[in-house]
VOZA-284888 format. One line per field, with one value per atom (N, C-alpha, C, O): atom name; residue number from 1; residue in one letter; x, y, z. Coordinates in steps of 0.2 Angstrom, whole numbers, plus 5000, padded with zeros to 4 digits. Each point is the difference from the previous one (the first is absolute). Layout:
BEGIN
site <- CA  ... .
pos <- NUM  ... .
code <- a  ... .
x <- X  ... .
y <- Y  ... .
z <- Z  ... .
% end
This chain:
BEGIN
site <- N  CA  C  O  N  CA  C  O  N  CA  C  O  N  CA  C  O  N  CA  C  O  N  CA  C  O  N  CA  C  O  N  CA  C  O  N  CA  C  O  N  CA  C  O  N  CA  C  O  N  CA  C  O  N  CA  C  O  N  CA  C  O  N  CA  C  O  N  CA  C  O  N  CA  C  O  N  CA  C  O  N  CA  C  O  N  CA  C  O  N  CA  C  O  N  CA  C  O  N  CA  C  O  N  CA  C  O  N  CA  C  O  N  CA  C  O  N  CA  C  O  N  CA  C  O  N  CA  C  O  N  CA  C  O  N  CA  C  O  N  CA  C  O  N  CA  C  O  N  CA  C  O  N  CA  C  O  N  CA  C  O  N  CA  C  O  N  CA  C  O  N  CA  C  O  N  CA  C  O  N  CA  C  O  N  CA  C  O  N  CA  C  O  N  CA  C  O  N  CA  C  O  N  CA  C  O  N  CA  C  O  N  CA  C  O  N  CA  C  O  N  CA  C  O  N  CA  C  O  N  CA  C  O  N  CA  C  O  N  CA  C  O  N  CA  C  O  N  CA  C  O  N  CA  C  O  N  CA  C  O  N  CA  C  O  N  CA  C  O  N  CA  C  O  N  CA  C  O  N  CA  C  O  N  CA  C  O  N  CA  C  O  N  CA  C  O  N  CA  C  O  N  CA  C  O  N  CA  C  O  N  CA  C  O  N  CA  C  O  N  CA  C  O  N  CA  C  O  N  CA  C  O  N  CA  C  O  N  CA  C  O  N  CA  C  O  N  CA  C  O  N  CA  C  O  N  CA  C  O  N  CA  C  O  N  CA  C  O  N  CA  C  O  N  CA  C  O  N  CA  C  O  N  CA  C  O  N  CA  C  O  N  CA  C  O  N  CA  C  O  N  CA  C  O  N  CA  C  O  N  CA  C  O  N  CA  C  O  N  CA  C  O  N  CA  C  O  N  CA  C  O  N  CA  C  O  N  CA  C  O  N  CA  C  O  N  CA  C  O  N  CA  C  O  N  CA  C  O  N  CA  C  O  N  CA  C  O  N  CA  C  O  N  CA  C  O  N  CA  C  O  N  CA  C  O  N  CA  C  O  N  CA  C  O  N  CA  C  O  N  CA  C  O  N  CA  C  O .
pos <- 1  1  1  1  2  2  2  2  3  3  3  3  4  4  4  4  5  5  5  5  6  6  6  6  7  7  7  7  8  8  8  8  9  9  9  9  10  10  10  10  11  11  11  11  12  12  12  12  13  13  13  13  14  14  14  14  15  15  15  15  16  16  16  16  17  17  17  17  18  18  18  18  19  19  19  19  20  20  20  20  21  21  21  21  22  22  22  22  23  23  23  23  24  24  24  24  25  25  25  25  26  26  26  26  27  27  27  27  28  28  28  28  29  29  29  29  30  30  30  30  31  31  31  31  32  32  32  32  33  33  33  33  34  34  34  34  35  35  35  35  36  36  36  36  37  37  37  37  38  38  38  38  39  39  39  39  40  40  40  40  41  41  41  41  42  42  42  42  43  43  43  43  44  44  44  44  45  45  45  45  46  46  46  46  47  47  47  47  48  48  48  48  49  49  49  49  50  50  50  50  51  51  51  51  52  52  52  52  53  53  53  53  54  54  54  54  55  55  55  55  56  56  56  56  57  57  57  57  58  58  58  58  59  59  59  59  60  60  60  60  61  61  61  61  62  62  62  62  63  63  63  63  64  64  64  64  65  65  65  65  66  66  66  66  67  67  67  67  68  68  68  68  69  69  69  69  70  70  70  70  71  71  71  71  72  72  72  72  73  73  73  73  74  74  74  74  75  75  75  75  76  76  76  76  77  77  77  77  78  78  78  78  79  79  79  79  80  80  80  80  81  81  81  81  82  82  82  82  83  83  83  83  84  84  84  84  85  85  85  85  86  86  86  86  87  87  87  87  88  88  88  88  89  89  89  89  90  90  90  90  91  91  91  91  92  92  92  92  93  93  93  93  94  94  94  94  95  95  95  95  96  96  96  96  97  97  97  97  98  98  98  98  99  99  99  99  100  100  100  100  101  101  101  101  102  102  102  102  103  103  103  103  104  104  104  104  105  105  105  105  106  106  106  106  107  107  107  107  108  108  108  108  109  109  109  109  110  110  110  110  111  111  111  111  112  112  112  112  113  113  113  113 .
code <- x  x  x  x  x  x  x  x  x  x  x  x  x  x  x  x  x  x  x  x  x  x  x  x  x  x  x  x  x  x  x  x  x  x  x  x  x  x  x  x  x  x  x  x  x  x  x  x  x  x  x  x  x  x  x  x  x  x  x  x  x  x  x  x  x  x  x  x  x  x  x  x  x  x  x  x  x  x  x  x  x  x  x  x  x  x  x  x  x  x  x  x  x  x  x  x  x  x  x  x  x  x  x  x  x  x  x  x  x  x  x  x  x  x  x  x  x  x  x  x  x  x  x  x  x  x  x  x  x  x  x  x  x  x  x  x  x  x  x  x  x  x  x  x  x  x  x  x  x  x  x  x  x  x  x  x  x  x  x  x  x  x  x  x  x  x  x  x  x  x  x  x  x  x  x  x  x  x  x  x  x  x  x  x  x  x  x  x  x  x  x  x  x  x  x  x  x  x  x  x  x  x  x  x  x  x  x  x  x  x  x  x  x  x  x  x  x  x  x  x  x  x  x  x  x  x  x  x  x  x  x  x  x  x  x  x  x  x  x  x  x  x  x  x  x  x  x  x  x  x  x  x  x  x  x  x  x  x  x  x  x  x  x  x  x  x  x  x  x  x  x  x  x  x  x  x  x  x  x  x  x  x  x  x  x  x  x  x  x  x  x  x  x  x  x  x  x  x  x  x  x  x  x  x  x  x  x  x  x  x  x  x  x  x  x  x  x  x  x  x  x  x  x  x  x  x  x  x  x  x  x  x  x  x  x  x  x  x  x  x  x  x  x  x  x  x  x  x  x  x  x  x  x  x  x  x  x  x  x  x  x  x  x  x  x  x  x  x  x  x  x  x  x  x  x  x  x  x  x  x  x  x  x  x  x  x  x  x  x  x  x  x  x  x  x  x  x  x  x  x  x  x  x  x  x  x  x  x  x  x  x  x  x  x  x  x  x  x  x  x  x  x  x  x  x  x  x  x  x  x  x  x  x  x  x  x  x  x  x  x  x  x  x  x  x  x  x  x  x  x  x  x .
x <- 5015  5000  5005  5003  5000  5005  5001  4994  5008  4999  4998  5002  4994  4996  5004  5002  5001  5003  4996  5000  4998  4997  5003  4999  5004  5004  4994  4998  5000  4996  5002  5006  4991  5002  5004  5000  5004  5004  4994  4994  5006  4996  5000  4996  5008  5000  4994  4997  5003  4993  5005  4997  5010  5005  5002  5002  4995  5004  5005  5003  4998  5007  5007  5006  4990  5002  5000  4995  5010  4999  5003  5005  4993  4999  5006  5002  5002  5005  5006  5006  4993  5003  5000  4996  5007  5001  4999  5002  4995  5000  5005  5003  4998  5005  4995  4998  5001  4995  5004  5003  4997  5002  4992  4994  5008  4994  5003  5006  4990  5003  4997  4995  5009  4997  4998  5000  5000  4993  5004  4998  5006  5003  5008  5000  5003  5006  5006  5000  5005  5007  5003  5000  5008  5004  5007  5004  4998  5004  5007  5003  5001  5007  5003  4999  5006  5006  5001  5003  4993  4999  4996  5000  4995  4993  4995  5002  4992  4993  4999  5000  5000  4997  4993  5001  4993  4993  5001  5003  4995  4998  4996  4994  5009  4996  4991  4999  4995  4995  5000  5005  4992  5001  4995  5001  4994  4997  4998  5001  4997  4998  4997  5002  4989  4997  4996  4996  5005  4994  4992  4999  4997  4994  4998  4994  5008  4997  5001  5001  4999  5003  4996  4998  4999  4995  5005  5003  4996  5003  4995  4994  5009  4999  4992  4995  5006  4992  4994  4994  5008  4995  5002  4999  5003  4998  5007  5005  4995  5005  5000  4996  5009  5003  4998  4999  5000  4999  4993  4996  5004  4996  4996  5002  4991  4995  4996  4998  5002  5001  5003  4998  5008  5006  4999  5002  4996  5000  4993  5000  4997  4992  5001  4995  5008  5002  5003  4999  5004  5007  4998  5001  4994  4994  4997  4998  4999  4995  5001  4996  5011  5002  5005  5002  4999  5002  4996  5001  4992  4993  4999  4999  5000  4999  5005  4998  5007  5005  4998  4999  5000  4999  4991  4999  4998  4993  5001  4996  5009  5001  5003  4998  5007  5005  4996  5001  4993  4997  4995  5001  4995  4998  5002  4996  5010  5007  4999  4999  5003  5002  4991  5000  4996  4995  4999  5000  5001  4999  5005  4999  5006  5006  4997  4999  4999  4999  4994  4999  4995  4995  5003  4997  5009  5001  5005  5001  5001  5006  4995  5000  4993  4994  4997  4998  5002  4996  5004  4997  5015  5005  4998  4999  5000  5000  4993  5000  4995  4995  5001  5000  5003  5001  5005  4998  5007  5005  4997  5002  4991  4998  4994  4998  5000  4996  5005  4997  5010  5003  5002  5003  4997  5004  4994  5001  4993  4994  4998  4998  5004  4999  5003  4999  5007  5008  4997  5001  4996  4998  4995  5001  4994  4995  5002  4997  5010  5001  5003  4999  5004  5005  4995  5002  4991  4995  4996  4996  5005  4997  5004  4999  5006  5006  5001  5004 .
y <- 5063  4992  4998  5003  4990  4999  4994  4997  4999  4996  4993  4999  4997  4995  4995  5002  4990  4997  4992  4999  4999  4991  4994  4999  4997  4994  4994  4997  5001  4993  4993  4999  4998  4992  5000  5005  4990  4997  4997  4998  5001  4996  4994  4996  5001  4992  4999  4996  5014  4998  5000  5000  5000  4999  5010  5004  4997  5006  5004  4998  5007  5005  4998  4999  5002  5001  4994  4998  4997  4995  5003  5004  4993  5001  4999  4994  5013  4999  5002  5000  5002  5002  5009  5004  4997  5005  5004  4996  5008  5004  5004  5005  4993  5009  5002  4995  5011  5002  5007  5004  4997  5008  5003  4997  5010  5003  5006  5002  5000  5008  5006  4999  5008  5004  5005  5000  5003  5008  5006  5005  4995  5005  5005  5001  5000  5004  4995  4993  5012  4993  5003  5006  4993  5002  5000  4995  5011  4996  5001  5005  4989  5000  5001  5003  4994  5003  4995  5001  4992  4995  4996  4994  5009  4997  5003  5005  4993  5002  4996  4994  5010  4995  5002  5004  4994  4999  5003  4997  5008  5002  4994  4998  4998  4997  5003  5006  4990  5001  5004  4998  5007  5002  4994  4998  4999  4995  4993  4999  4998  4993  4996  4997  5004  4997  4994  5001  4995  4992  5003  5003  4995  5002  4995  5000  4993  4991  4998  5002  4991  4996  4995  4998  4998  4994  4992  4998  4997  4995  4994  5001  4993  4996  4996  4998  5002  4998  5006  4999  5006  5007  5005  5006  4992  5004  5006  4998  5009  5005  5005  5000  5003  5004  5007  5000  5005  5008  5003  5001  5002  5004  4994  4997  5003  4994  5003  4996  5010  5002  4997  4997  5003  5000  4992  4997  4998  4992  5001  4999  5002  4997  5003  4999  5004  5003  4994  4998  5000  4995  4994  4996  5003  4993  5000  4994  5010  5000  5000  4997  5006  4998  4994  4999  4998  4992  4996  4995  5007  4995  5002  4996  5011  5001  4996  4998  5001  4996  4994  4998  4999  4993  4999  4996  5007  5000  5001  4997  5009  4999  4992  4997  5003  4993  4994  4996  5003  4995  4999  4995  5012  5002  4998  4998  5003  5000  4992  4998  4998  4993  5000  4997  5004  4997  4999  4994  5012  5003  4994  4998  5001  4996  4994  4997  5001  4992  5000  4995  5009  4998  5003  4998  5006  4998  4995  4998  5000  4994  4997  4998  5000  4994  5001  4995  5011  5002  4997  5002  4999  5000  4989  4998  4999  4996  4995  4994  5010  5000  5000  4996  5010  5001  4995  4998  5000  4993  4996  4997  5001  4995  4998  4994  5011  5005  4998  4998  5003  5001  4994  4998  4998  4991  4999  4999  5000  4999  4999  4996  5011  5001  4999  4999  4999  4997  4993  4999  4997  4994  5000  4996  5008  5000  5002  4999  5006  5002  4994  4999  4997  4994  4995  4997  5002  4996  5001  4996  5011  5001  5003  5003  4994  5003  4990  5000 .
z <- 5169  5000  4996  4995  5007  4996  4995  5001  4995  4996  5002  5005  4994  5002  4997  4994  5007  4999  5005  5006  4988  5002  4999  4994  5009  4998  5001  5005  4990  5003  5000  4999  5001  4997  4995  4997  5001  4997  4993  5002  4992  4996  5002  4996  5010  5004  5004  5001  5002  5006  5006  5005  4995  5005  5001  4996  5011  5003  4996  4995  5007  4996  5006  4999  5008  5006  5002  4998  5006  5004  5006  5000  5006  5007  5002  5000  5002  5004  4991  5001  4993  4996  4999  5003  4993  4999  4991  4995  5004  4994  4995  5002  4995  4999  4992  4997  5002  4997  4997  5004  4987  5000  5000  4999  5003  5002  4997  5003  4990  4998  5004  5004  4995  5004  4996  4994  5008  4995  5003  4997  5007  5004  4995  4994  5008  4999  4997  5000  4998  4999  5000  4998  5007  4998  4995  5000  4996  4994  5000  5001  4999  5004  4993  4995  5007  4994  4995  4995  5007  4994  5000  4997  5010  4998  5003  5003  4996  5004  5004  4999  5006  5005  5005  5004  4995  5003  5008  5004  4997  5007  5004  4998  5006  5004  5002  5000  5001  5002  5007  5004  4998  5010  5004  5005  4989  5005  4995  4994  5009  4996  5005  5005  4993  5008  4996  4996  5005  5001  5002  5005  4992  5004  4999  4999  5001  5002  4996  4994  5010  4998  5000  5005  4989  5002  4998  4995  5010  5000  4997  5000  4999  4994  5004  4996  5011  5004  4997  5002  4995  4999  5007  5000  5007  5002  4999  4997  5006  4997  5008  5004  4996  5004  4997  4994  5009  4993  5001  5005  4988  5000  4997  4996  5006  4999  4991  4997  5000  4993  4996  4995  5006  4997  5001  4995  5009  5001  4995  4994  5009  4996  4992  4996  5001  4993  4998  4994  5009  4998  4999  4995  5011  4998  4997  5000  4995  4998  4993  4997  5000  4996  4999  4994  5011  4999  4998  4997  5006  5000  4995  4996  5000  4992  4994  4995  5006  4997  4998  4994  5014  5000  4996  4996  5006  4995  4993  4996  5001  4992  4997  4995  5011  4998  4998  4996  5008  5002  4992  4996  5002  4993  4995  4995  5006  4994  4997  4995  5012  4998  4998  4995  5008  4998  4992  4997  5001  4995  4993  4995  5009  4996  5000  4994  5010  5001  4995  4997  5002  4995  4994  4995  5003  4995  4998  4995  5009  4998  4999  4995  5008  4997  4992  4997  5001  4997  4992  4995  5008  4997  4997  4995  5012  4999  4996  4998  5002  4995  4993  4996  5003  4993  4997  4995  5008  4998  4998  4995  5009  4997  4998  5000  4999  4994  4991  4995  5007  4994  4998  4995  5010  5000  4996  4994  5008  4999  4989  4996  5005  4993  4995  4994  5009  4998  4996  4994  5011  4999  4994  4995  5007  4996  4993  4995  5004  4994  4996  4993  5011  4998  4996  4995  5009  4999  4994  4998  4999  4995  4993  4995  5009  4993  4994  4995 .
% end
């Protein structure tokens, strides 16, 4: 079996891929080299197979594994992500609380000074 390589979304949520574009991707290899007179140069791979491809609707071309793997960890992403912000947003509340928590007291120090 040979090395596993996933491109997903963009951190925009926009495609890696748009329709009718093209990729160029390095892809190292694990194989042989040959060594010239003033350089190394990487034996080419004998094969390089796609086993699906899933597009930006969910649906995918391939091996239906290798598609439902890919889904599944984009749907886990989007469930941490979603977490995360939760997560920020009550503490940004919690941030905005104690501000004025500390105005509060500010005043009250003022008032008994």
């Amino acid at each position: 079996m040979g090395m596993g390589i996933q491109w997903a979304q963009d951190f925009l949520s926009r495609p890696v891929l748009l329709s009718g574009r093209t990729l160029e991707v390095f892809i190292p290899t694990t194989g042989f080299a040959a060594i010239g007179h003033e350089d190394f140069t990487p034996s080419p791979p004998d094969l390089l197979e796609v086993a699906g491809v899933v597009f930006a609707d969910k649906s995918y071309e391939g091996d239906v594994m290798s598609a439902a793997r890919y889904l599944a960890k984009l749907r886990g992403h989007r469930i941490q992500t979603e977490q995360v912000l939760e997560i920020l947003e009550e503490t940004q509340g919690m941030m905005d609380q104690a501000t004025a928590l500390g105005q509060r007291a500010e005043v009250l120090d003022d008032r008994l000074a």
